[in-house]
N, CA, C and O of each residue as an XYZ file, in Angstrom:
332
protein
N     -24.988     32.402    -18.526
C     -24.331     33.570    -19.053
C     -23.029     33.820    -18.282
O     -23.011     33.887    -17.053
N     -21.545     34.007    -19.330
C     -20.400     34.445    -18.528
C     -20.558     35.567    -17.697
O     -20.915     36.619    -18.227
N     -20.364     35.529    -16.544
C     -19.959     36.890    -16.241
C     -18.599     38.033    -16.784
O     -17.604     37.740    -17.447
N     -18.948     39.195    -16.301
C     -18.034     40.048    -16.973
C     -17.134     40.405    -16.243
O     -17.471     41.217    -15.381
N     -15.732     39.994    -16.269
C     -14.848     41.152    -15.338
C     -13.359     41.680    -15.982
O     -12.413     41.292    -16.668
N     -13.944     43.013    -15.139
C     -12.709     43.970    -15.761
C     -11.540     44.106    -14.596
O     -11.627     44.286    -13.382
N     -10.415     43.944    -15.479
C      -9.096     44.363    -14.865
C      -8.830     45.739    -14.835
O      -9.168     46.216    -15.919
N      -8.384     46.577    -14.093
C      -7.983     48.232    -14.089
C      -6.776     47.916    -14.096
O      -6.735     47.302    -13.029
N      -5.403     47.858    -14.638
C      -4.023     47.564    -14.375
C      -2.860     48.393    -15.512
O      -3.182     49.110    -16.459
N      -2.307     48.252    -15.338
C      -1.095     49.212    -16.067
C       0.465     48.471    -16.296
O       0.863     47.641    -15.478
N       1.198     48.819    -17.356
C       2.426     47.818    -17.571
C       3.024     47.941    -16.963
O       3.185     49.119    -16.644
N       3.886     46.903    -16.252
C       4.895     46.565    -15.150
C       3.802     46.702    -13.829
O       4.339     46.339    -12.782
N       2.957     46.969    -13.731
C       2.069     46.410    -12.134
C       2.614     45.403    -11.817
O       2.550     44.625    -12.768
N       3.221     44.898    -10.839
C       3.378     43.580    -10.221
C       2.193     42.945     -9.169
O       2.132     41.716     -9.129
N       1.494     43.522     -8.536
C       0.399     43.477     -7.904
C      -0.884     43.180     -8.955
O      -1.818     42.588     -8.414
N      -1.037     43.456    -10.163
C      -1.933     43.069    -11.467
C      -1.074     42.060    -11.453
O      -1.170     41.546    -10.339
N      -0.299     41.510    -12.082
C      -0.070     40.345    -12.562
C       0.197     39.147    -11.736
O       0.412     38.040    -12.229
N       0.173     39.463    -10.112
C       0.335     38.499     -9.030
C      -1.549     38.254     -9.244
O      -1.898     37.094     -9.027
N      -2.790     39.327     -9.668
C      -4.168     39.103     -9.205
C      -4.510     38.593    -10.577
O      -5.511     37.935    -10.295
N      -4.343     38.451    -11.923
C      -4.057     37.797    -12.610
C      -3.463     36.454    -12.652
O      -3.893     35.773    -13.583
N      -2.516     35.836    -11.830
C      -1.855     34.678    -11.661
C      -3.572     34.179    -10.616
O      -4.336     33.271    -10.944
N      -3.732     35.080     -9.421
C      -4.813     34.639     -9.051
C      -5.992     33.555     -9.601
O      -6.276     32.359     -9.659
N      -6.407     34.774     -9.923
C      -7.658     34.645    -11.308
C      -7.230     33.104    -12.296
O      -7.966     32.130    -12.454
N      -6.357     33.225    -12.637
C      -6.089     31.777    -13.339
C      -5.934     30.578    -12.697
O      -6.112     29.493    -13.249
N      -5.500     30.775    -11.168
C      -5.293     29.703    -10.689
C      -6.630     29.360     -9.768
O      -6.481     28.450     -8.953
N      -8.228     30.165     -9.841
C      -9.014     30.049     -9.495
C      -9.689     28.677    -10.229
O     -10.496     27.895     -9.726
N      -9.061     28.643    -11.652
C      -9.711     27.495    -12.296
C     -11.302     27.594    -12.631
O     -12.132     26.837    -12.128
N     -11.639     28.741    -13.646
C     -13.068     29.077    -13.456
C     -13.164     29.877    -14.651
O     -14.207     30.526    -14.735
N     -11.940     30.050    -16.055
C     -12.133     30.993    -16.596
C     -13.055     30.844    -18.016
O     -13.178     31.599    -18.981
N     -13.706     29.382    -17.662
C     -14.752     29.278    -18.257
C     -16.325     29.973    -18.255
O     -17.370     29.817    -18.886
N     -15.806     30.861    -17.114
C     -16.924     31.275    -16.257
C     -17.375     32.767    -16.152
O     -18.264     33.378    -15.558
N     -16.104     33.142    -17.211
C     -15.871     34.842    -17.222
C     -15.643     35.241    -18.505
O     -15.408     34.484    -19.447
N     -15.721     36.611    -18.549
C     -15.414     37.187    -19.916
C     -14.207     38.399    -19.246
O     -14.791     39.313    -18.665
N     -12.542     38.544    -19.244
C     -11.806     39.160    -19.312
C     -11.365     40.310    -19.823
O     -10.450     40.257    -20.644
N     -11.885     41.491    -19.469
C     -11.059     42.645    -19.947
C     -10.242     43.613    -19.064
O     -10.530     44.225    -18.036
N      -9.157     43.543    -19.795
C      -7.754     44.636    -19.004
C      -7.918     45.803    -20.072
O      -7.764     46.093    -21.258
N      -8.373     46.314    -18.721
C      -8.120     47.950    -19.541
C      -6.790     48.544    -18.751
O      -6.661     48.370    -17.540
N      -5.850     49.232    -19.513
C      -4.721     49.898    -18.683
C      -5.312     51.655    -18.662
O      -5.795     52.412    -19.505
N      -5.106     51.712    -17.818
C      -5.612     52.778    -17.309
C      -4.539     54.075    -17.608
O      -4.798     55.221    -17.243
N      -3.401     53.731    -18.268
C      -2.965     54.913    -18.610
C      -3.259     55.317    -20.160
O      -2.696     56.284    -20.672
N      -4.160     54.522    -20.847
C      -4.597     54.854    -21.881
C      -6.060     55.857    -21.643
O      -6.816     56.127    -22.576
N      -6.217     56.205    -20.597
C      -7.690     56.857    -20.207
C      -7.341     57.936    -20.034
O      -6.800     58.062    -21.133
N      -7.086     59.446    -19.275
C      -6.680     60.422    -18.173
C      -7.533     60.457    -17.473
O      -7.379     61.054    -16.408
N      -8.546     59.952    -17.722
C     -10.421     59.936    -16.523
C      -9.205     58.381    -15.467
O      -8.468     58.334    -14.483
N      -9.528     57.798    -16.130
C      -9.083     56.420    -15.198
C      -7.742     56.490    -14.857
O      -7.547     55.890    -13.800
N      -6.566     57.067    -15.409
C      -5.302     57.352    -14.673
C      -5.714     58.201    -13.476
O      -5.199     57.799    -12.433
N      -6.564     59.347    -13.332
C      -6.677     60.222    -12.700
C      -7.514     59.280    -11.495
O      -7.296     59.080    -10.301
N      -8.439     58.878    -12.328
C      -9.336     58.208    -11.035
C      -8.868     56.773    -10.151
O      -9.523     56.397     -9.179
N      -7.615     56.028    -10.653
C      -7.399     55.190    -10.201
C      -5.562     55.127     -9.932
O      -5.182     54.492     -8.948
N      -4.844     55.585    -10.548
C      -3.525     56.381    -10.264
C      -2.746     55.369     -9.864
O      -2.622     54.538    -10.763
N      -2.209     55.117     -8.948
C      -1.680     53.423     -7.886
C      -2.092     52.656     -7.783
O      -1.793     51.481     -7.996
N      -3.186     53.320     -7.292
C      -4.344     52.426     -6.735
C      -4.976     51.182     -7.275
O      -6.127     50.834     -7.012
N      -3.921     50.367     -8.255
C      -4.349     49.205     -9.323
C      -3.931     48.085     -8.522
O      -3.313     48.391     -7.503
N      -4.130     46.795     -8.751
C      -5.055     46.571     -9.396
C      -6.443     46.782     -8.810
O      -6.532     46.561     -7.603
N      -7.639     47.204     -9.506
C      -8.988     47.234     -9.388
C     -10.099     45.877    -10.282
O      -9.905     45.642    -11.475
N     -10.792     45.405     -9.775
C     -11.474     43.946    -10.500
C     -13.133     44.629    -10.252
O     -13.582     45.114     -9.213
N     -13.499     44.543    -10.968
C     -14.822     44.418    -11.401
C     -15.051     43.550    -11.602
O     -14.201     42.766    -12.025
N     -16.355     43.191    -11.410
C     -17.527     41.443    -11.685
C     -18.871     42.298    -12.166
O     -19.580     43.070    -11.520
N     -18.928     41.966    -13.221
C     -20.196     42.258    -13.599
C     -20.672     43.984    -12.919
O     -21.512     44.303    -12.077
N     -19.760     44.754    -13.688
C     -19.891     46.082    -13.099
C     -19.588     46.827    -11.531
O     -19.403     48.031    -11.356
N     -19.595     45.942    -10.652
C     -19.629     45.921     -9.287
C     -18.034     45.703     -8.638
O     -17.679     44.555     -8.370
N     -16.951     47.044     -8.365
C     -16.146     46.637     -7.447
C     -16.377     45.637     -6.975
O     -17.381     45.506     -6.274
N     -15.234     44.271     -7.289
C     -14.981     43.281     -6.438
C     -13.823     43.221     -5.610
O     -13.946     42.763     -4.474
N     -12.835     43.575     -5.975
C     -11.210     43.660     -5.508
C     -10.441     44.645     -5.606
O     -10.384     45.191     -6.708
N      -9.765     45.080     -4.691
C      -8.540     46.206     -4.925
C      -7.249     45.444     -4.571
O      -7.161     44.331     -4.052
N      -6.596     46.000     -4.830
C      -5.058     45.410     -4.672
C      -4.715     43.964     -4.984
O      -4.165     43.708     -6.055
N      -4.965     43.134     -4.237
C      -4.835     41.428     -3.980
C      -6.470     40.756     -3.755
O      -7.620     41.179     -3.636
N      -5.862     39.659     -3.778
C      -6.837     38.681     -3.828
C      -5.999     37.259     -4.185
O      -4.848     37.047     -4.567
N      -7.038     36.476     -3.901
C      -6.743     34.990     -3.481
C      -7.612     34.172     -4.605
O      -8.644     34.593     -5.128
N      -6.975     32.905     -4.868
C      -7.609     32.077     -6.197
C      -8.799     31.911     -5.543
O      -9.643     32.471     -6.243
N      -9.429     31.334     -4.357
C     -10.505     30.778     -3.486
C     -11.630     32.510     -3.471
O     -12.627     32.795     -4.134
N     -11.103     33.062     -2.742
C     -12.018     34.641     -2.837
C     -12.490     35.137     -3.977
O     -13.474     35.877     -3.960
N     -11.780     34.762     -5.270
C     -11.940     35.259     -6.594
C     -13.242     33.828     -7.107
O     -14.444     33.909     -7.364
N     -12.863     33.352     -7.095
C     -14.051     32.406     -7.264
C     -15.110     32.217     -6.682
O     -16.138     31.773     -7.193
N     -14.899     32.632     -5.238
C     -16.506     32.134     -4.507
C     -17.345     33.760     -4.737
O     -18.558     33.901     -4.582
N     -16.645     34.584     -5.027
C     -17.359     35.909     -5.318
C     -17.562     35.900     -6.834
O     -18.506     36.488     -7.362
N     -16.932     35.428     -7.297
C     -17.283     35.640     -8.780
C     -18.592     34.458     -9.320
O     -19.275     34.569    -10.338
N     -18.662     33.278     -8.219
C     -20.072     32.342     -8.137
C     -20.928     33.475     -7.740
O     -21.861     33.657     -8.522
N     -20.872     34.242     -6.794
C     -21.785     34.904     -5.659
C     -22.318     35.955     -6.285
O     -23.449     36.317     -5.963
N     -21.577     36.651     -7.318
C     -21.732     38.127     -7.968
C     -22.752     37.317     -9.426
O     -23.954     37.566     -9.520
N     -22.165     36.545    -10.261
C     -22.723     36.215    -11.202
C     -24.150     35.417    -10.860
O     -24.838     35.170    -11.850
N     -24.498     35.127     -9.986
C     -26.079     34.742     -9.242
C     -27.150     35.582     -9.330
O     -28.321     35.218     -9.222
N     -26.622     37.161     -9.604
C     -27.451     38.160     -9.084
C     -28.436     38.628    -10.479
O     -29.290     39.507    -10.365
């Protein structure tokens, strides 16, 4: 079963689309199911997450804030989808 992970990110983030470049260059996206939610379509999730993007979820479970690395994104996203 894919695992699930959600992007929290917003247009023009440069920090989303550097953890995005991540994520792709993990080489694994056979392995996931992708959703970007922008968070200024919410006022619960603008409010609750504000700057503070990018946010990554794995299978419901905070995995990442801000950055991340192709290698970290993969060995957690093996590690999270195990459970």
């Amino acid at each position: 079963m894919k695992a699930q992970v959600i992007l929290y990110t917003r247009p023009g983030c440069h920090l989303c689309e550097e953890a995005k470049q991540q994520m792709r260059a993990a080489d694994c996206e056979d392995d996931y199911i992708l959703e970007e939610v922008d968070i200024d379509d919410d006022a619960h999730l603008k409010e609750r997450y504000g700057w503070e993007i990018p946010v990554i979820f794995i299978n419901n479970v905070k995995a990442f804030k801000y950055r991340l690395t192709a290698e970290e994104f993969k060995a957690k996203l093996k590690r999270m989808s195990c459970k």
